[in-house]
C-alpha positions in Angstrom: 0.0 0.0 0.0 1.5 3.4 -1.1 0.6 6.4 1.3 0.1 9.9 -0.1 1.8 11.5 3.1 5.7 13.1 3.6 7.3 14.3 6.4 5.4 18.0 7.8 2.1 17.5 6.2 -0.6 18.4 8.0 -3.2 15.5 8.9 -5.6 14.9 11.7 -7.6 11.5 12.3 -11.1 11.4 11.8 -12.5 8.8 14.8 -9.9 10.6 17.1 -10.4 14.4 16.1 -10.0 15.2 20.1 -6.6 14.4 19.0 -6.4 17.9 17.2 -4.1 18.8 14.4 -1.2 16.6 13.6 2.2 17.2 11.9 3.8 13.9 10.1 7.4 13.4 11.3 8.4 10.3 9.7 7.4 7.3 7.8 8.9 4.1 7.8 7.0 1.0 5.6 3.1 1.8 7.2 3.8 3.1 10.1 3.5 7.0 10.7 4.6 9.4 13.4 2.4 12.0 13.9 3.0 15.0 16.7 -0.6 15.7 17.4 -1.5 19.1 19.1 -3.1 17.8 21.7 -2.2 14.5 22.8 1.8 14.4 21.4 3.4 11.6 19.4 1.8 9.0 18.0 3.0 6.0 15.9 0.4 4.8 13.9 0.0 2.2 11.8 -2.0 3.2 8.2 -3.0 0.0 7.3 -5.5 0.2 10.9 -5.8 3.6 11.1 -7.2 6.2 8.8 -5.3 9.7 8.4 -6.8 12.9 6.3 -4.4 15.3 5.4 -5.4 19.0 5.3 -4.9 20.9 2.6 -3.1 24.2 3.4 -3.6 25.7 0.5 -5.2 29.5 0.0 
Protein backbone atom coordinates (compact mmCIF):
# COMPACT_ATOMS: atom_id res chain seq x y z
CA UNK A 1 0.00 0.00 0.00
CA UNK A 2 1.49 3.37 -1.09
CA UNK A 3 0.57 6.42 1.35
CA UNK A 4 0.08 9.94 -0.15
CA UNK A 5 1.79 11.49 3.07
CA UNK A 6 5.68 13.05 3.56
CA UNK A 7 7.26 14.33 6.38
CA UNK A 8 5.37 17.98 7.80
CA UNK A 9 2.13 17.46 6.22
CA UNK A 10 -0.64 18.36 8.04
CA UNK A 11 -3.24 15.54 8.86
CA UNK A 12 -5.56 14.88 11.69
CA UNK A 13 -7.63 11.49 12.27
CA UNK A 14 -11.15 11.41 11.80
CA UNK A 15 -12.50 8.75 14.77
CA UNK A 16 -9.92 10.57 17.13
CA UNK A 17 -10.43 14.38 16.09
CA UNK A 18 -10.05 15.23 20.15
CA UNK A 19 -6.59 14.39 19.01
CA UNK A 20 -6.37 17.86 17.16
CA UNK A 21 -4.14 18.85 14.41
CA UNK A 22 -1.25 16.58 13.62
CA UNK A 23 2.20 17.20 11.85
CA UNK A 24 3.77 13.92 10.13
CA UNK A 25 7.40 13.40 11.30
CA UNK A 26 8.37 10.34 9.74
CA UNK A 27 7.36 7.32 7.80
CA UNK A 28 8.86 4.13 7.80
CA UNK A 29 7.05 0.97 5.56
CA UNK A 30 3.14 1.76 7.25
CA UNK A 31 3.83 3.10 10.13
CA UNK A 32 3.54 6.98 10.69
CA UNK A 33 4.64 9.41 13.40
CA UNK A 34 2.44 12.03 13.93
CA UNK A 35 3.00 14.95 16.73
CA UNK A 36 -0.61 15.69 17.42
CA UNK A 37 -1.48 19.12 19.14
CA UNK A 38 -3.12 17.78 21.68
CA UNK A 39 -2.21 14.53 22.82
CA UNK A 40 1.80 14.44 21.41
CA UNK A 41 3.37 11.55 19.35
CA UNK A 42 1.80 8.97 18.03
CA UNK A 43 3.01 6.05 15.92
CA UNK A 44 0.36 4.76 13.91
CA UNK A 45 0.00 2.18 11.77
CA UNK A 46 -1.98 3.22 8.25
CA UNK A 47 -3.02 0.01 7.27
CA UNK A 48 -5.54 0.17 10.92
CA UNK A 49 -5.79 3.60 11.10
CA UNK A 50 -7.21 6.25 8.84
CA UNK A 51 -5.27 9.69 8.42
CA UNK A 52 -6.77 12.94 6.34
CA UNK A 53 -4.45 15.28 5.38
CA UNK A 54 -5.42 18.95 5.34
CA UNK A 55 -4.93 20.88 2.57
CA UNK A 56 -3.10 24.23 3.38
CA UNK A 57 -3.56 25.73 0.46
CA UNK A 58 -5.22 29.48 -0.03
Amino acid sequence: MIFDFEPGDKVYNPNNKEWGIGQVQSIIKQKVTVNFENVGKKVINAENIELKRINDQN
